[in-house]
DSSP file (Angstrom, degrees, kcal/mol; ACC not computed):
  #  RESIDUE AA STRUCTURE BP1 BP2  ACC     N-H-->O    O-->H-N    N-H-->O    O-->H-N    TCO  KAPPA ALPHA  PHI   PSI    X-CA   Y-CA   Z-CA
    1    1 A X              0   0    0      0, 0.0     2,-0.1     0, 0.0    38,-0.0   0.000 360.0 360.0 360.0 124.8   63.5  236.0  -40.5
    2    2 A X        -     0   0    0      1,-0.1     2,-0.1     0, 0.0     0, 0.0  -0.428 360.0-101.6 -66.2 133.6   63.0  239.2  -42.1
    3    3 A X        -     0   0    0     -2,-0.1    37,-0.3    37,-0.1    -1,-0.1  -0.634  33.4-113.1 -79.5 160.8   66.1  241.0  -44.2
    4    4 A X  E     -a   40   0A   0     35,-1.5    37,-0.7    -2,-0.1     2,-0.7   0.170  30.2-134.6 -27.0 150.0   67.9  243.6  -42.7
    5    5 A X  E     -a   41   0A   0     35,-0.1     2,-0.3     2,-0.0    37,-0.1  -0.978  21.7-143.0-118.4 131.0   67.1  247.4  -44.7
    6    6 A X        -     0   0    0     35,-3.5     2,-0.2    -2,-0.7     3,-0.0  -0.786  14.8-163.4 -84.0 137.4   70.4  249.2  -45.3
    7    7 A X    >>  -     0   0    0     -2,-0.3     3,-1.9    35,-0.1     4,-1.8  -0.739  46.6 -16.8-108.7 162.9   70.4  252.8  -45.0
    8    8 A X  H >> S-     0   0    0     -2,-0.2     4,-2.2     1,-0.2     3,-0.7   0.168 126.4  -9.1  41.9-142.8   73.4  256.0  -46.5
    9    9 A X  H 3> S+     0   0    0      1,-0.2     4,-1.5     2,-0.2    -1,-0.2   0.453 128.0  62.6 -81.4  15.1   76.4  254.4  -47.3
   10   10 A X  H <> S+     0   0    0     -3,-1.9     4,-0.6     2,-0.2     5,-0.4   0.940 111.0  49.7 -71.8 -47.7   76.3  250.8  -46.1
   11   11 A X  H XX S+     0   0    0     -4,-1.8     4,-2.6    -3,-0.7     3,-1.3   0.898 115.4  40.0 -34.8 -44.8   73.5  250.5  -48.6
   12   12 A X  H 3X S+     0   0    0     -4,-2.2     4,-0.8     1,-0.2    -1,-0.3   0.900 117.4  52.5 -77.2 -30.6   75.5  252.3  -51.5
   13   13 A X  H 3X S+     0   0    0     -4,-1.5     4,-0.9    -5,-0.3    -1,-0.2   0.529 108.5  49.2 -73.5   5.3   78.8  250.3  -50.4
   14   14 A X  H <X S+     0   0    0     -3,-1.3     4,-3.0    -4,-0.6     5,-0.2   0.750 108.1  48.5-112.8 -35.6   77.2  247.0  -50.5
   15   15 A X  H  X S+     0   0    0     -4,-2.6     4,-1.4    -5,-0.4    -2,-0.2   0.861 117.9  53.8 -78.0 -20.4   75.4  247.3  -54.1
   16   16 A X  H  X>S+     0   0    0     -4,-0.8     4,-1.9    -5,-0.5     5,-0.5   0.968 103.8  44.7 -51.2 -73.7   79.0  248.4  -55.0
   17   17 A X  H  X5S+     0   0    0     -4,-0.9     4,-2.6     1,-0.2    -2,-0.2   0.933 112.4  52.4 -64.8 -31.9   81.0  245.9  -53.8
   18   18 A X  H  X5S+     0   0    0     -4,-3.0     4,-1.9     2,-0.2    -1,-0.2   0.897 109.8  55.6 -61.5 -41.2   78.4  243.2  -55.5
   19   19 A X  H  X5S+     0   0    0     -4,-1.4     4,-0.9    -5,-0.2     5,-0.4   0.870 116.1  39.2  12.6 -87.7   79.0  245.4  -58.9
   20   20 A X  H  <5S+     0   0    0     -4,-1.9    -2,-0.2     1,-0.4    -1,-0.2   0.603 114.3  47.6 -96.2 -51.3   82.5  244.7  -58.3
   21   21 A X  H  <<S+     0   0    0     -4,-2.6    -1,-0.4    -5,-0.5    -2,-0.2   0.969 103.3  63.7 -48.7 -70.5   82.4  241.4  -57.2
   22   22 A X  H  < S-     0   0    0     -4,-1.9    -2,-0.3    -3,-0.3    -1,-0.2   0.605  76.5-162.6 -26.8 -56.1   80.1  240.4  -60.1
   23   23 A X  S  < S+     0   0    0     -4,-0.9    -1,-0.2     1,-0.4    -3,-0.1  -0.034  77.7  73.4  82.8 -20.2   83.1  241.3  -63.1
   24   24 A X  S    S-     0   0    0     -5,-0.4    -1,-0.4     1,-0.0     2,-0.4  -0.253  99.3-102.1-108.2 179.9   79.8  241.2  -65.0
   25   25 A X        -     0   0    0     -3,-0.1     2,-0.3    48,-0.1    48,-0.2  -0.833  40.8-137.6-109.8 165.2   76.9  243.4  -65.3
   26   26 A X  E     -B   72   0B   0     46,-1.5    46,-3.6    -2,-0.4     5,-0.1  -0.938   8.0-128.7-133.1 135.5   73.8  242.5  -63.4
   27   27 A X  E  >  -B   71   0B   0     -2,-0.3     4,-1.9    44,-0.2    44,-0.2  -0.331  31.1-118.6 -83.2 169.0   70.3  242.4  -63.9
   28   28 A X  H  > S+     0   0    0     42,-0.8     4,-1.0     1,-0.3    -1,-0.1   0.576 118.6  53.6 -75.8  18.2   68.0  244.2  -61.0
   29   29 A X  H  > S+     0   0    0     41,-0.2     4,-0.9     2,-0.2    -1,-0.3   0.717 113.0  36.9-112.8 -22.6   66.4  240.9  -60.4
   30   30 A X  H  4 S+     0   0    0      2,-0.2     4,-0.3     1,-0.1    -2,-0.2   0.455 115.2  57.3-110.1   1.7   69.9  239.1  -59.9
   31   31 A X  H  X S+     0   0    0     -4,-1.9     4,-0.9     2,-0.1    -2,-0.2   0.884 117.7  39.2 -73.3 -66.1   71.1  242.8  -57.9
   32   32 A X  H >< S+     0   0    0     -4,-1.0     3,-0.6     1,-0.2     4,-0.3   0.609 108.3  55.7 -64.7 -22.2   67.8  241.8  -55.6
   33   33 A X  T >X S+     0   0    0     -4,-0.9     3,-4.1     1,-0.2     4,-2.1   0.993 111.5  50.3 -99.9 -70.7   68.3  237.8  -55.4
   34   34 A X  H 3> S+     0   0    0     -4,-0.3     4,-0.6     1,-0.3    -1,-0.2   0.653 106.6  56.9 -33.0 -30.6   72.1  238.7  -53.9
   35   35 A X  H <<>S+     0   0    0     -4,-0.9     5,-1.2    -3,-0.6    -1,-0.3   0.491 102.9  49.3 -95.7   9.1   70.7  241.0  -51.5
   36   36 A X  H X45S+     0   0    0     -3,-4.1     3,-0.6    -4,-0.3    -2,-0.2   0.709  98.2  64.2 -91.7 -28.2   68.7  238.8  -50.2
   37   37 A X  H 3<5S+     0   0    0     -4,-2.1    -2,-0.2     1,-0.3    -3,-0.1   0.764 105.7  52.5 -39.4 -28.2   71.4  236.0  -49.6
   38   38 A X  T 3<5S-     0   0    0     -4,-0.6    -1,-0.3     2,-0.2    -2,-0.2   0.712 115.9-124.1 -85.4 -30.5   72.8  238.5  -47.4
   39   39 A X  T < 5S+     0   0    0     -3,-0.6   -35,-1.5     1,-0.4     2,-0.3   0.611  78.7 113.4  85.7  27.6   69.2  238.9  -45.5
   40   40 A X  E   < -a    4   0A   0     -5,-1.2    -1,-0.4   -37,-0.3     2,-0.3  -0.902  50.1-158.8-127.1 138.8   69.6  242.7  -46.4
   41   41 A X  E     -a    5   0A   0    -37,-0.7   -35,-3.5    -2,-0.3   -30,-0.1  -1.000  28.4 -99.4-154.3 172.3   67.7  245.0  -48.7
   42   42 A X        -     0   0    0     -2,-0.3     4,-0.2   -37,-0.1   -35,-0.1   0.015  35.9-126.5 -71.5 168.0   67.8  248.0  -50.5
   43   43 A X  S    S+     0   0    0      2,-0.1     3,-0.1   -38,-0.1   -36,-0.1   0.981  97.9  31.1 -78.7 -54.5   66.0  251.1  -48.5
   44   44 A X  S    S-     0   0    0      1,-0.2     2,-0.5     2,-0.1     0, 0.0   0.367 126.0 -56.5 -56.6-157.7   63.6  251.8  -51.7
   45   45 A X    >>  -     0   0    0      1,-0.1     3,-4.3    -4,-0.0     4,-0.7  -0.884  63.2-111.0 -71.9 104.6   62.4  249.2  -54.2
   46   46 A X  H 3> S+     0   0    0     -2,-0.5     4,-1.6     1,-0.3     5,-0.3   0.767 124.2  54.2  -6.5 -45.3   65.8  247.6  -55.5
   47   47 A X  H 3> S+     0   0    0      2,-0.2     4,-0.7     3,-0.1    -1,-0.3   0.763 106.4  54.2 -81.6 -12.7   65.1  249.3  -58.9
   48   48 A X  H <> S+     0   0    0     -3,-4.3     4,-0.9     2,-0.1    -2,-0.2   0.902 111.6  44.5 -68.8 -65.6   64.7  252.9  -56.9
   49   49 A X  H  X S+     0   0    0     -4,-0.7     4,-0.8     2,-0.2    -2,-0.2   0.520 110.6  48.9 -91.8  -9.7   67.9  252.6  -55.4
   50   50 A X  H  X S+     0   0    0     -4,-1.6     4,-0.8    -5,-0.4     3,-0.3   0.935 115.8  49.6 -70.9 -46.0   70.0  251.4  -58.5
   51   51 A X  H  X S+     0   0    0     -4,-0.7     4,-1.5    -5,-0.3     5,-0.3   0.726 110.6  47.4 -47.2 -30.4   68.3  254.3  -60.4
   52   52 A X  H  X S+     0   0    0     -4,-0.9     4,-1.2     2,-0.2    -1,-0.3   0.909 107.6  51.5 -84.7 -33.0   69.1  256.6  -57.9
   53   53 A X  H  < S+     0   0    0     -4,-0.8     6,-0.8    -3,-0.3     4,-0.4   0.658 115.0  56.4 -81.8  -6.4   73.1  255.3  -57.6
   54   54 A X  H ><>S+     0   0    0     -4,-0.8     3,-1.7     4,-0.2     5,-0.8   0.974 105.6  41.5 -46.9 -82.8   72.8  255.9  -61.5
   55   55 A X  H 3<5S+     0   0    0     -4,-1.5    -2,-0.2     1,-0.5    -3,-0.1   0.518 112.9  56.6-114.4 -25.5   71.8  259.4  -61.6
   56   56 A X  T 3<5S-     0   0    0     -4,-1.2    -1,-0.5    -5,-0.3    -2,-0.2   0.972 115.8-116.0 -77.1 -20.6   74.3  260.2  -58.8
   57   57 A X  T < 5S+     0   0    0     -3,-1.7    -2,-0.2    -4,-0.4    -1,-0.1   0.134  79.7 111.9 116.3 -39.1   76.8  258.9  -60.9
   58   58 A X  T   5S+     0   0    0      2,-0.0     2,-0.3     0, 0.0    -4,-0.2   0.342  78.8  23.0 -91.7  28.3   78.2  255.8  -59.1
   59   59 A X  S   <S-     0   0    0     -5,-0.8     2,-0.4    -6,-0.8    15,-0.2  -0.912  73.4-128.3-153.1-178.7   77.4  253.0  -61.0
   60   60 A X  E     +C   73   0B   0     13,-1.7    13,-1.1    -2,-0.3     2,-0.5  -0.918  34.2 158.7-119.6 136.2   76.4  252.6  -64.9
   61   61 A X  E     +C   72   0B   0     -2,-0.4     2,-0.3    11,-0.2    11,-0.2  -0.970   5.8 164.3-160.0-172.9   73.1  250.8  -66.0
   62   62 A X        -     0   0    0      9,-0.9     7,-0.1    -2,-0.5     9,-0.1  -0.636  45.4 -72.3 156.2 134.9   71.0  250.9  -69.1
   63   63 A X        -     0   0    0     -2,-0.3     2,-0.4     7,-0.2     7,-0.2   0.022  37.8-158.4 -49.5 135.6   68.2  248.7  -70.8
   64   64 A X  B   > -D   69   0C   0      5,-1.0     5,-1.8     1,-0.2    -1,-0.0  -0.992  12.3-167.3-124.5 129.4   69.2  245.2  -72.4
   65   65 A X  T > 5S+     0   0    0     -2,-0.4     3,-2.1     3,-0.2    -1,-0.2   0.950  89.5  55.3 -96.0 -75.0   66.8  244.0  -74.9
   66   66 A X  T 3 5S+     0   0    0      1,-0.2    -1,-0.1     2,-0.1    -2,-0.0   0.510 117.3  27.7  -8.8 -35.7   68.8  240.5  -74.5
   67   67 A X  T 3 5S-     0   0    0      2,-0.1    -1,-0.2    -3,-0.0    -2,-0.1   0.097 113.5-120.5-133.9   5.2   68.6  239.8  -70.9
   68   68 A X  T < 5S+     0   0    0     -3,-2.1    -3,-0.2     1,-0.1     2,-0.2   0.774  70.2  32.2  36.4  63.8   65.2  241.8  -70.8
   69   69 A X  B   <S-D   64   0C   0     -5,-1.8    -5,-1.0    -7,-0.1    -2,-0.1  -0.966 100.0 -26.6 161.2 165.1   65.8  244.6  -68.4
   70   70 A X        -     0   0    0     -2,-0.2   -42,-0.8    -7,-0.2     2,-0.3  -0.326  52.9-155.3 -49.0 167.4   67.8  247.0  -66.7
   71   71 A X  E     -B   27   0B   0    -44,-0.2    -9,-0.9   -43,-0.1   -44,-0.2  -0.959  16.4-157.3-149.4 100.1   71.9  245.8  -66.6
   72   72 A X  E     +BC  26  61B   0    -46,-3.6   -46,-1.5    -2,-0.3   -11,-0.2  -0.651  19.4 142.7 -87.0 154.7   74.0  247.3  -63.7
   73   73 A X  E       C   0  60B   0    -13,-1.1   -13,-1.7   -48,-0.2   -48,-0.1  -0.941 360.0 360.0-177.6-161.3   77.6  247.9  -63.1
   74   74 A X              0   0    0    -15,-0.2   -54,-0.1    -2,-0.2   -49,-0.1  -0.075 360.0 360.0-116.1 360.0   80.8  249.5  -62.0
């Protein structure tokens, strides 16, 4: 079965509410593993469309030397 691609603001509500869910911050590889549980993915490359819900403003992320990668969150 192929996932789903979310477009506009289901996309941006859904990497929200996983944010949100989390309590934690998230790497983009555990943002992408979650949106595939759902059978859904982002309309770019997962790491396009976090960058982009950066730059708008609605989320936070920044490089983790620890967890070796971008870190999203709410």
């Amino acid at each position: 079965m192929e996932n789903r691609v979310l477009k506009g603001e289901e996309a941006d509500q859904l990497i929200l509410q996983l944010l949100m869910d989390a309590g934690h911050p998230l790497t983009t590889r555990e943002v992408q593993m979650e949106t595939q549980k759902r059978l859904v993915r982002c309309p770019d490359s997962t790491a396009v469309f976090l960058n982009k819900l950066r730059l708008s403003g609605a989320i936070h992320g920044e490089m983790s030397k620890e967890r070796r990668g971008w870190i999203w969150w709410v």
